[in-house]
C-alpha positions in Angstrom: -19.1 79.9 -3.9 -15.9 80.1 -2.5 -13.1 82.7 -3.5 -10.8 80.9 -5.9 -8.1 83.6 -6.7 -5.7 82.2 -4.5 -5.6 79.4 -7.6 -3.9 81.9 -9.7 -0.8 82.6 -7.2 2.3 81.8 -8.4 2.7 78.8 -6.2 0.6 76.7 -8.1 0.6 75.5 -12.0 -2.5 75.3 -14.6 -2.3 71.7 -14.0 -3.3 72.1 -10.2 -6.3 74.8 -11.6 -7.4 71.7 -13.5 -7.3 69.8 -10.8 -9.2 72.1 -8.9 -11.7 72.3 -11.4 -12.1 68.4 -11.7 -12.5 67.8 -7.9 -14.7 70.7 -7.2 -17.4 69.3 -9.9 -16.9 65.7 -8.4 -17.1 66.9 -5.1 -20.4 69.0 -5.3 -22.2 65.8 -7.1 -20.8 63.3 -4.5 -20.3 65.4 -1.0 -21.2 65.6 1.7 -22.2 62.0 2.6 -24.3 60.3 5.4 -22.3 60.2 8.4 -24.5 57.2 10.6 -21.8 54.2 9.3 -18.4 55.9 9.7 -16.5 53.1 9.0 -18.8 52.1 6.0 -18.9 55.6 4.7 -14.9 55.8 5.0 -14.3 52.6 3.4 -16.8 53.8 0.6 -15.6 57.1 -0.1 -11.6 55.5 -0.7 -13.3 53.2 -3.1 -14.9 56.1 -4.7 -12.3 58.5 -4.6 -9.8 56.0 -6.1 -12.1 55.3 -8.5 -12.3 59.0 -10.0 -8.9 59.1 -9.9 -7.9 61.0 -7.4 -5.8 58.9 -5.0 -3.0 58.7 -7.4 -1.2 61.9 -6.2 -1.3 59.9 -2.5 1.6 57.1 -3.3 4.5 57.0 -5.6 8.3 58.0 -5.9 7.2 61.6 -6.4 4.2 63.2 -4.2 3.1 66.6 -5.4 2.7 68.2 -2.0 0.6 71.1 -3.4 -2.0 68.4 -5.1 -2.4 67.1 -1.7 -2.8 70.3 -0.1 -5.7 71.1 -3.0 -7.6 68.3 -2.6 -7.6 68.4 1.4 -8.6 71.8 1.5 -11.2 71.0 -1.6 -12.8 67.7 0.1 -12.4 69.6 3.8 -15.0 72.1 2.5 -17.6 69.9 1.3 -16.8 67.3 4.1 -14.6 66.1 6.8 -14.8 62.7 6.7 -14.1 63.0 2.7 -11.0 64.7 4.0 -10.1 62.2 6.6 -10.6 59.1 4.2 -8.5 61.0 1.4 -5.2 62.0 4.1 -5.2 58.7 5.2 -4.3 56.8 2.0 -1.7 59.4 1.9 -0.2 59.3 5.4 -0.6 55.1 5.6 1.3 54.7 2.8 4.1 57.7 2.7 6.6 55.4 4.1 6.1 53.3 1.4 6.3 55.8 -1.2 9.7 57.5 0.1 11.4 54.4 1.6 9.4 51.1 0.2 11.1 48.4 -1.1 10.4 47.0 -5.3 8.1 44.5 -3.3 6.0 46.7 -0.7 5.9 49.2 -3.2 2.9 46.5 -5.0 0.6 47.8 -1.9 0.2 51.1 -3.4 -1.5 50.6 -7.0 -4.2 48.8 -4.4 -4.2 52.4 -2.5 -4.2 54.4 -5.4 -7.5 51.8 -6.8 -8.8 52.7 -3.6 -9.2 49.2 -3.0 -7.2 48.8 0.3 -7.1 51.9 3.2 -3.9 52.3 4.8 -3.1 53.5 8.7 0.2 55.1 10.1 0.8 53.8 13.4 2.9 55.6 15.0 1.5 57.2 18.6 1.5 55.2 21.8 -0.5 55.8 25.5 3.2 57.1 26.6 4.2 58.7 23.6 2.4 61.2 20.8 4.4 64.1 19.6 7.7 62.8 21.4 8.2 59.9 18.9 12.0 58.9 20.6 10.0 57.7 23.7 8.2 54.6 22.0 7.4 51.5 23.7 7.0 49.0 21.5 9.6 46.8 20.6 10.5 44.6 17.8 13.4 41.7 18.8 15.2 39.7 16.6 13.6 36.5 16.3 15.5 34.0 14.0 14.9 35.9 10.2 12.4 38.0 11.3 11.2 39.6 14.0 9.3 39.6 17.7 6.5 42.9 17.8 5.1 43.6 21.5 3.3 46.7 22.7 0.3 49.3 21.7 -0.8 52.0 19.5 -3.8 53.9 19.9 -5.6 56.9 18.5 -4.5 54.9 15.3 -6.8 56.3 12.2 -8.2 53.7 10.2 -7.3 51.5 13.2 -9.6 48.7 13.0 -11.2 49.2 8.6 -6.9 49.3 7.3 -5.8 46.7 5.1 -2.6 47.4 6.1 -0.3 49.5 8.9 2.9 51.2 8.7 4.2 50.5 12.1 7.0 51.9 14.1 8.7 50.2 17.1 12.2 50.0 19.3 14.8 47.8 17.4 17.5 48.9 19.5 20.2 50.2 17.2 20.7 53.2 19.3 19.2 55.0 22.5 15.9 57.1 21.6 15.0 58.2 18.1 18.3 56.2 16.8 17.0 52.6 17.9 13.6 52.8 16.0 12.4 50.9 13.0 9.1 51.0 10.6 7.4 47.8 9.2 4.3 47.4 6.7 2.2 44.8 8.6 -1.1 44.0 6.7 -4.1 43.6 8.7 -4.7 39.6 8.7 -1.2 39.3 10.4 -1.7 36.8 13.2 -1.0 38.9 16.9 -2.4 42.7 15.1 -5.3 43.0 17.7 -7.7 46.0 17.7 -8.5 46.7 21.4 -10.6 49.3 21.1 -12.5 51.1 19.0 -12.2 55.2 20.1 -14.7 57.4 20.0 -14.0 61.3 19.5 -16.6 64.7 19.3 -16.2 64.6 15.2 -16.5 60.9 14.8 -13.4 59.0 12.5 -12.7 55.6 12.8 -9.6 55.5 15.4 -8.6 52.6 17.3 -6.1 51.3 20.3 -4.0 48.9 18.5 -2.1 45.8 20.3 0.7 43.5 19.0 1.2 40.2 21.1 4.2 38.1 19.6 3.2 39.2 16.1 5.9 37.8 14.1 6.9 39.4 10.8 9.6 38.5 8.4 12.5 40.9 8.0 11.4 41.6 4.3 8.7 43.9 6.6 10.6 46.4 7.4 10.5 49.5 5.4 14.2 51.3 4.9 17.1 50.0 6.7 17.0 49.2 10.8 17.1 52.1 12.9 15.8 54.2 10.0 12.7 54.7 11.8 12.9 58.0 13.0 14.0 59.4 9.9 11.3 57.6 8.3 8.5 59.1 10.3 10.3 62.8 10.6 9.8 62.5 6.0 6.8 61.3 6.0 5.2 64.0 8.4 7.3 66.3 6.5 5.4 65.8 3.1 1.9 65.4 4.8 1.9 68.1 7.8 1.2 71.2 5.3 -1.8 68.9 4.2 -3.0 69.4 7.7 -3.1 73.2 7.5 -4.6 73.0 4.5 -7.4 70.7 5.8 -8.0 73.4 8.5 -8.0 76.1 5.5 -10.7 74.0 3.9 -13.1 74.2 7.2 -12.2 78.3 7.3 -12.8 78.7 3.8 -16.6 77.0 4.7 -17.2 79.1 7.8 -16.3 82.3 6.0 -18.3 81.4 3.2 -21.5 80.4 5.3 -20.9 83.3 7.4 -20.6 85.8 4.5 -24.1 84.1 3.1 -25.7 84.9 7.4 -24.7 88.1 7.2 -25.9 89.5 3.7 -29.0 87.1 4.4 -29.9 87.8 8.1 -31.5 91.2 9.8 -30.9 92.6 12.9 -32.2 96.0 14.8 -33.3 97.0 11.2 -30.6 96.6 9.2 -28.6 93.6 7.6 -25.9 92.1 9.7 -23.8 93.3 6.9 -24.0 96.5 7.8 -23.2 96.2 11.2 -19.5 97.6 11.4 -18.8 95.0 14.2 -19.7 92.3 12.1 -17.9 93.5 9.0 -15.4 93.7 11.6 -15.5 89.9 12.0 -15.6 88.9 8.8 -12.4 91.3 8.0 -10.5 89.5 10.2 -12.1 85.9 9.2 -10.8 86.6 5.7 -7.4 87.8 6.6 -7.3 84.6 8.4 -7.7 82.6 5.4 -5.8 84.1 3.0 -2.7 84.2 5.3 -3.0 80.6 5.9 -3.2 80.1 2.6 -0.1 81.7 1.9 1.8 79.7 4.5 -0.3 76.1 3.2 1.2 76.5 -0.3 4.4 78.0 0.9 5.1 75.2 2.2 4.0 72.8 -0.4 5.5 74.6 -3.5 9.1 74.7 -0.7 9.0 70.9 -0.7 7.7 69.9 -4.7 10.8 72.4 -5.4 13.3 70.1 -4.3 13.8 70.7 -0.6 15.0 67.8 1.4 13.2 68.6 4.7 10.0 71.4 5.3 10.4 71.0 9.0 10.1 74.7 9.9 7.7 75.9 6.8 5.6 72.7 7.5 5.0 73.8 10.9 4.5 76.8 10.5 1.8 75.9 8.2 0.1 73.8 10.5 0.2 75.8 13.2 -1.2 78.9 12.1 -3.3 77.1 9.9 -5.2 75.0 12.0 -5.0 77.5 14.9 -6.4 80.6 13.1 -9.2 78.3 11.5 -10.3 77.7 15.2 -10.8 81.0 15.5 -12.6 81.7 12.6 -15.2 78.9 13.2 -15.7 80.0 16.7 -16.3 83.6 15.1 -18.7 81.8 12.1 -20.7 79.9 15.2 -21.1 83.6 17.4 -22.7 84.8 13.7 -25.1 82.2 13.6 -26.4 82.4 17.0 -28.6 79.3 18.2 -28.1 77.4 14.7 -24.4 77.7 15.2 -24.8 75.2 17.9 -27.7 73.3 16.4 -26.6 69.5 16.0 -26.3 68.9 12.3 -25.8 72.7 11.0 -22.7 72.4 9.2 -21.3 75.3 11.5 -21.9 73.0 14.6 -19.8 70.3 12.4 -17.2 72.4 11.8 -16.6 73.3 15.0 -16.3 69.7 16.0 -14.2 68.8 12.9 -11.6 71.4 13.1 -10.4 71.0 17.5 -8.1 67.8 16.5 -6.2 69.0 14.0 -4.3 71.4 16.2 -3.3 67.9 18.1 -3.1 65.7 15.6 0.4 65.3 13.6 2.2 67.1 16.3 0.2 69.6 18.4 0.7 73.2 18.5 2.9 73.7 21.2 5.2 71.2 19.5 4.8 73.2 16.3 6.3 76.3 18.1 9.0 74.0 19.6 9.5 73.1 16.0 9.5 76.7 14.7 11.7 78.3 17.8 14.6 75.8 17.4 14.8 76.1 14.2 15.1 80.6 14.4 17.7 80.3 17.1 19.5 77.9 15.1 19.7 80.2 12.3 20.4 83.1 14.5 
């Protein structure tokens, strides 16, 4: 069992120990689930997960950032691909929640039902964390508009009902000139090009648009809104990340804590060993200090804040970094079954390598962070 204190801190309310309580009980009657079907086990778990209720914090006028980060962390324990399915919904449809217009705003009681998956395409071949440098363009054509170009490593690319997509409209040079449309999946010219595979397998998938027309009612927020557009959206959901990774340290720990108090070595339990206490001393520290930056963040933003640029990334990046390094330490403690296909160990290590990329890789995230302390200096 993991530790729960940190569900007492004064970051979060009795209504986020209740929902705690709720998804932990779901979640160890319906995780983890058989892996062999990605796409069918993704599109399955949404339907499931929307049916219990708890895709409504995902979509709406008002996202409580630190409910996202509680059930991220809670569904990243039990399993990754619970996790993934969940963040999705959220991420494909934040531009709809924050910017959406009376009539795209209809997509998300589907979402929150669970009965449609969303995707958030935003990265191109020449362009991940540098969003200003996008390719794609979007031309006026009579009272719509023209989309041509590629996405790829596009999550949910190829299962989504529908995409928020971000292209060049020209308004302005760089970030200034971009726009963000929905674009449902059946829209004549959406191709999927490829399906990708990766060492913890999601569905992903290189996306191409070939004359796709789409009406001007498409695009979410004003033209040239784009950038802003993605910048919020990543703003909400990037402390999710962290606390994804916190979920797969919080597991390691735990299974670690359970090799050591179960497992003998030279005569004596690897408890007692000082080196490994050692280990699991620093393992904790780990998670507890990213917790406190996870819901930092999160209680910064459902406060009121306009932008979490600089607490967001922080989050992320230690987050997600430190939980590479507690896994790594949770795989040493287990020896040959920490590299055994199908221990969850060996899963974890897979699961957690892509969220120190994903959403703005860690280098970026110090960028992030070092701009904004000289700014403030």
């Amino acid at each position: 069992m993991s530790d729960t204190s940190y569900l007492d801190w004064p970051f979060l309310e009795a209504r986020h120990r209740d929902l705690a309580k709720r998804l932990e009980a779901w979640c160890s009657n319906e995780l983890p689930r058989d892996h062999a079907d990605v796409d069918a086990t993704c599109i399955q778990l949404v339907r499931d997960l929307g049916r219990a209720g708890f895709l409504e914090g995902t979509a709406g006028d008002a996202i409580d950032v630190r409910s996202l980060c509680l059930i991220r962390e809670t569904l990243a324990r039990h399993d990754g691909l619970a996790d993934f399915a969940f963040a999705m919904q959220g991420l494909g449809t934040g531009a709809i929640s924050l910017f959406g217009s009376a009539e795209q705003k209809q997509w998300l009681e589907r979402t929150r039902r669970g009965e449609a998956l969303s995707a958030f395409a935003l990265t191109e071949p020449r362009s991940g964390s540098d969003v200003a440098q996008l390719d794609t363009t979007a031309e006026r054509d009579g009272d719509g508009y023209r989309l041509n170009g590629e996405k790829t490593w596009i999550s949910n690319g190829g299962i989504a009902d529908l995409y928020t997509v971000f292209a060049r409209t020209g308004e302005g040079p760089g970030a200034k000139g971009l726009s963000c449309f929905l674009v449902p999946a059946d829209t004549p010219g959406l191709e999927i090009r490829e399906r990708l595979e990766t060492i913890s397998p999601h569905p992903l998938a290189r996306l191409g648009f070939d004359g796709m027309w789409l009406p001007a009612s498409a695009m979410i927020g004003q033209p040239g809104q784009g950038f802003r557009i993605a910048m919020s959206v990543l703003d909400v959901f990037r402390s999710t990340v962290g606390a994804a990774a916190l979920g797969f340290a919080r597991r390691a720990l735990d299974e670690s804590l359970a090799r050591a108090n179960s497992r003998e070595l030279f005569g004596a339990s690897l408890a007692d060993l000082q080196m490994v206490q050692g280990h699991l001393a620093e393992m904790a520290l780990d998670v507890d200090a990213a917790a406190l930056l996870v819901y930092r963040a999160a209680w910064t933003k459902d406060m009121g804040a306009e932008r979490v640029t600089r607490e967001a990334a922080m989050a992320k990046l230690y987050a997600t970094d430190r939980a590479q390094q507690v896994i790594d330490k949770a795989v040493q403690l287990h020896g040959g079954d920490g590299v055994r296909k199908g221990h969850i160990v060996e899963s974890l290590y897979r699961e957690i390598r892509a969220l120190r990329i994903y959403e703005g890789a860690s280098d970026v995230q110090k960028v992030v962070i070092a701009r904004s302390a000289l700014a403030g200096a």
